[in-house]
N, C-alpha and C positions, 0 to 999 in steps of 0.2 A: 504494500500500500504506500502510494507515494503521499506526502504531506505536501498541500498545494502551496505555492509562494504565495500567494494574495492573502494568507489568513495574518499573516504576518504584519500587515499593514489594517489589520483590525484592530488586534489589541495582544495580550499576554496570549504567549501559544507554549504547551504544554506537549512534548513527544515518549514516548516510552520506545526504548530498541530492545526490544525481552531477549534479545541475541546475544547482546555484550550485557544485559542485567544493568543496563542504565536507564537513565530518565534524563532529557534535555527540557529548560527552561526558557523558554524567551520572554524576556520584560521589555515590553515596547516603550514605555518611561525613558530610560536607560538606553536600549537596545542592542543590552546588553546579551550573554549566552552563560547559561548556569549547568555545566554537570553534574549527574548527582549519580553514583551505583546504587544498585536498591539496599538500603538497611544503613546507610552513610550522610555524610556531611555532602552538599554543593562545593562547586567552584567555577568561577568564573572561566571559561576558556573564549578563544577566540572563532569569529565567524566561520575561519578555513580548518576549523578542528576537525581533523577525519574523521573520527566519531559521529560527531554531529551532523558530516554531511552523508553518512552512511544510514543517520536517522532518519535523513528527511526521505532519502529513495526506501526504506526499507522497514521506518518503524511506523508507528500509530497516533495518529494525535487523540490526547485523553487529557482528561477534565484538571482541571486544579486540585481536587480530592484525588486524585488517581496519582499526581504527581507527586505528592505529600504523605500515601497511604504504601506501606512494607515496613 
């Protein structure tokens, strides 16, 4: 499931990649990018994070409880 760019420019967008056991965070505020693995702390990484652009082609966008809950 790809994550579409336009949500992006909504508001706050929330991805889970259950592959690598992460969750990425985007805070449109900021616009900024928040990694988190499930059951851990965030951190801030950068737009070109492999990670996170293997989120958008491959993981799920899920709710702000979804991002927050493990």
């Amino acid at each position: 499931m790809v994550v579409k760019m336009d949500v992006f420019e909504i508001g706050d967008v929330y991805i889970d990649f259950p592959f690598e056991r992460a969750k990425f965070r985007f805070d449109k505020a900021t616009h900024k990018i928040y990694l988190r693995f499930y059951g851990e702390g965030e951190d801030e990484v950068p737009w070109n994070h492999e990670l996170f652009r293997e989120a958008i082609l491959s993981g799920m966008q899920i709710t702000r409880e979804d991002y927050y809950s493990d």
